[in-house]
C-alpha positions in Angstrom: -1.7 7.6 1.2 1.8 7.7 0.9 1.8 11.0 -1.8 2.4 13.4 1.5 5.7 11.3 2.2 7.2 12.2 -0.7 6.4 9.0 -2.8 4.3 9.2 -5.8 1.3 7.2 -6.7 0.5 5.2 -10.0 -2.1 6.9 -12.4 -2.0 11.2 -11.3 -1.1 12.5 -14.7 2.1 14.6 -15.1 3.4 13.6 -11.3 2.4 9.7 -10.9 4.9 6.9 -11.6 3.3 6.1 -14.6 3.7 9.4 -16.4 7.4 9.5 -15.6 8.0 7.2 -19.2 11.2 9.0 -20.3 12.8 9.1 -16.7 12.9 5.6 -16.2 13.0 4.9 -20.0 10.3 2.6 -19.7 8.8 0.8 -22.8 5.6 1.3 -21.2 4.6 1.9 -17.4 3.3 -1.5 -16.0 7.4 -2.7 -17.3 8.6 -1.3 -14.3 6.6 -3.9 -12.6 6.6 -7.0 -15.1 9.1 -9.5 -14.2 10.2 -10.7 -17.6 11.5 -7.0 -18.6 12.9 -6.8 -14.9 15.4 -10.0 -15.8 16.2 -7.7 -19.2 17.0 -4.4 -18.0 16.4 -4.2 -13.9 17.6 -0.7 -13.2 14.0 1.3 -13.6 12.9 -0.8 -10.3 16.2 -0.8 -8.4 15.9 3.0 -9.2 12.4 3.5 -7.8 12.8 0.5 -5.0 15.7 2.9 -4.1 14.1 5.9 -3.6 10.8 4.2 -1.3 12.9 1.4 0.6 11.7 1.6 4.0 14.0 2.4 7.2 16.7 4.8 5.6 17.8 7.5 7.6 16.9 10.1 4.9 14.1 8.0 3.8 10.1 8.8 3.7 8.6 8.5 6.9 5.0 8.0 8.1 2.1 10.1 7.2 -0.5 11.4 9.7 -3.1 8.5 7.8 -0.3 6.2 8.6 0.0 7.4 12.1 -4.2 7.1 12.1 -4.3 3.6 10.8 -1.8 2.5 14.2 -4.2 4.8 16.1 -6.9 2.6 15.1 -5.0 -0.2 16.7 -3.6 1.6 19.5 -7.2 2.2 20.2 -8.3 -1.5 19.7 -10.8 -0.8 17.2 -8.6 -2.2 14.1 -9.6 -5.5 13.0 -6.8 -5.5 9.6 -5.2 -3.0 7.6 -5.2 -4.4 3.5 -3.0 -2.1 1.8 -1.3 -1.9 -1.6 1.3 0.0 -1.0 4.8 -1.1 -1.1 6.8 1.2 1.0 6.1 -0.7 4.2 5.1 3.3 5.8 2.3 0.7 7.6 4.6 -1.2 9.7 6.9 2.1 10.7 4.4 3.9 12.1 3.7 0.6 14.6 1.1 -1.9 12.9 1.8 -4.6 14.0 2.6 -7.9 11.9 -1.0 -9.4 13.2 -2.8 -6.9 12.4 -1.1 -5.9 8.8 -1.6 -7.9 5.2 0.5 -6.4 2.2 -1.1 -7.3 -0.1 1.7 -6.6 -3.3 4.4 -7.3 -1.0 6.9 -5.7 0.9 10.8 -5.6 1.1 11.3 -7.6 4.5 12.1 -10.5 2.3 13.8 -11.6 -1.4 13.8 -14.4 -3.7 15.3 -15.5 -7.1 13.5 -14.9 -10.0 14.8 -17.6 -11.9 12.0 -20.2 -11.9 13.7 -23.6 -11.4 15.7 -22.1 -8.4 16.3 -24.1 -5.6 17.1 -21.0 -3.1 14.0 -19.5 -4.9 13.3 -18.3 -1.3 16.4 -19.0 0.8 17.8 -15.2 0.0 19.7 -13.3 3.0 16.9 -9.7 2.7 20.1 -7.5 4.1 22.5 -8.4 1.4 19.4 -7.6 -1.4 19.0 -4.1 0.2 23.0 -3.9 0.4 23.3 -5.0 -3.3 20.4 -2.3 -4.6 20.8 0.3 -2.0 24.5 0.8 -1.9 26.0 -0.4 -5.1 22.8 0.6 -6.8 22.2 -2.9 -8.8 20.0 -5.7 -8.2 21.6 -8.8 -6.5 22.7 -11.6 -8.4 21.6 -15.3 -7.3 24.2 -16.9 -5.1 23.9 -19.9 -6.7 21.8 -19.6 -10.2 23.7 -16.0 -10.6 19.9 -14.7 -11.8 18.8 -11.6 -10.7 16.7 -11.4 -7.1 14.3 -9.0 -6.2 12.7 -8.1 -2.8 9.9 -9.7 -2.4 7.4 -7.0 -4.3 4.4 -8.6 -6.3 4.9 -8.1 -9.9 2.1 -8.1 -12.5 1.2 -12.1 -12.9 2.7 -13.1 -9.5 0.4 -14.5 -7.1 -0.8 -12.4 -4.5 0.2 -13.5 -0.8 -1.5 -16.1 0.0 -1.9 -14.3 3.8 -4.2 -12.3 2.1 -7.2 -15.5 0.7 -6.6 -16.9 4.8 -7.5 -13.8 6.1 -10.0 -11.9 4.0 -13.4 -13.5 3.8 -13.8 -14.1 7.9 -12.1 -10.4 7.7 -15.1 -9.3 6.0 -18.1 -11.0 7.7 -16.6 -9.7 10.7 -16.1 -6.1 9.4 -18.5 -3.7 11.1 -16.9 -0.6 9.6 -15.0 -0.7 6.4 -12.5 3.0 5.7 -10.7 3.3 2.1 -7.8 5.6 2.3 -6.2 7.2 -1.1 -6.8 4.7 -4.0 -8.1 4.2 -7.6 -9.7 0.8 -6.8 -8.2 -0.2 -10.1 -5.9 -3.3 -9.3 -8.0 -7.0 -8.1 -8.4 -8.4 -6.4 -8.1 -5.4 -3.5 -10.6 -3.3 -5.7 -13.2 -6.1 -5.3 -13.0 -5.8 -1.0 -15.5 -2.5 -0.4 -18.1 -5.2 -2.5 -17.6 -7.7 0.1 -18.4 -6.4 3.2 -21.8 -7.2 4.1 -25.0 -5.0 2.5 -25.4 -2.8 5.8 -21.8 -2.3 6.9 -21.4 2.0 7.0 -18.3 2.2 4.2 -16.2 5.4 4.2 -13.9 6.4 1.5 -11.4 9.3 2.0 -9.9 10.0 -1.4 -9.1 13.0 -4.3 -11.9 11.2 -6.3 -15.3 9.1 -6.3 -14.1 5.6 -7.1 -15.1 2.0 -7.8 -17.4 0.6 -5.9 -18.4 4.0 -4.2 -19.0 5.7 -7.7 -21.6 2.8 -8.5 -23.8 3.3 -5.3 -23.5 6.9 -5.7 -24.5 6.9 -9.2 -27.6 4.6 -7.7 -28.4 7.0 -4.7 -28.5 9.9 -7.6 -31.1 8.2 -8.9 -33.3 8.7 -6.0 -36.5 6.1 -5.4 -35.7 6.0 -2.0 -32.5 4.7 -2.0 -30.6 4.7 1.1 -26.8 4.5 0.5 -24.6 3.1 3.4 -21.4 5.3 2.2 -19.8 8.7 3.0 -17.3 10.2 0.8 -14.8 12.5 2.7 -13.3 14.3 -0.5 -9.4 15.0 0.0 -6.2 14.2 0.4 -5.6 11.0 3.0 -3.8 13.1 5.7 -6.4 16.2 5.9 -9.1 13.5 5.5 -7.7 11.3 9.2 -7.6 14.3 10.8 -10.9 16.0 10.0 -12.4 12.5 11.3 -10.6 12.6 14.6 -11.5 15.9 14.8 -15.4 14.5 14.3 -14.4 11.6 16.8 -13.6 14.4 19.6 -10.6 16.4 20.9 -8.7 13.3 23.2 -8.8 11.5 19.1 -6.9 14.5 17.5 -4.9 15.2 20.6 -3.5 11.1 20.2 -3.1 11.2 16.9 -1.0 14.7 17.0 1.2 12.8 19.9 1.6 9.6 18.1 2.6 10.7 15.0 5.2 12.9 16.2 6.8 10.1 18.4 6.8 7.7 15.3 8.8 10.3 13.4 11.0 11.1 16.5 11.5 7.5 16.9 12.9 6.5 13.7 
């Protein structure tokens, strides 16, 4: 979702951040996101926190499916927004903290990684972005002198627990459920298009025919009068929000158009 912004994605061979090996001189890809390599050599993901913190001036800004998602809310038809994503894009273009579950994090906030630290949490966020924005390294404990990190989940951290208070009344409430540029790879997030309920309509907008969306349509190819609840809208995440507003009518693609140029104006 965020590709169009200028950040790459995980798993596209030859431009995702996993096939980028030798740039970040990376063991392996999932290092960049493992904590115990992160206390040994820190500068692959102070390099790549870098380059996607949110609120720079020359920073990425908010994609039209960013500026859709806050339409959504704007509108009073968004129940939650359950993203992945890291670069807080979600919260720029104006979803609001109610409405808005991140579910590997974000950078609003840092701790120590040092396990036994008392000030595991107490960690001033603007002298973390100072420390890795502007001198380029990852901040040192104030007390502990261990390294601190914003507040991104890493492979083995817990997700937020935001995200178990929020998700199962989410998803008995959910009357339409919209997927927006994803592998459905990484759980427990993968697992959410399985838990809305058997008749709620579920609409995927993405390059390819994934998870739980491959499996019905693999059932639905099998014919017997199957009746599949899903529409896949092939496509990239921006061309894919404005095709549906365009279905939606012309006063949908007119906001959206406004709203997305004011967010960029704005920041």
């Amino acid at each position: 979702m965020s590709v169009s912004a200028g950040i790459p994605d995980f798993r596209t061979p030859g431009t995702g951040l996993y096939s980028k090996l030798e740039e970040y001189q990376l063991p392996y890809p999932e290092a960049i996101f493992e904590l115990e390599y992160f206390r040994t050599n820190p500068q692959p993901f102070v390099t790549i926190a870098k380059s996607i913190w949110p609120g720079q001036k020359d920073g990425p800004r908010p994609t039209l499916a960013h500026s859709f998602v806050a339409l959504l809310e704007h509108r009073g038809l968004l129940k939650r927004v359950y993203t992945q994503n890291i670069d807080g894009l979600e919260r720029l273009a104006g979803v609001s903290d109610e409405r808005l579950i991140e579910c590997h994090g974000h950078f609003s906030t840092a701790s120590c990684t040092a396990p036994n630290c008392h000030r595991k949490r107490d960690i001033d966020p603007s002298k973390c972005r100072e420390s890795y924005l502007q001198q380029g390294q990852a901040m040192a404990g104030p007390d502990c002198g261990s390294l601190v990190k914003p507040d991104i989940v890493f492979f083995g951290e817990e997700t937020p627990s935001v995200f178990m208070d929020t998700i199962f009344d989410d998803m008995d409430e959910c009357d339409l459920l919209i997927v927006l540029g994803t592998s459905l790879m990484v759980a427990p997030v993968a697992t959410i298009p399985q838990w809305v309920g058997p008749k709620v309509p579920r609409l995927l907008i993405n390059r390819d025919l994934v998870g739980a969306f491959a499996d019905e349509a693999l059932r639905a190819k099998g014919g017997r009068g199957f009746q599949t609840r899903d529409v896949f809208l092939q496509g990239d995440c921006d061309d894919g929000a404005q095709k549906l507003c365009e279905l939606l009518g012309k006063d949908w693609i007119e906001q959206l158009n406004e709203l997305h140029s004011k967010i960029n104006l704005d920041l």
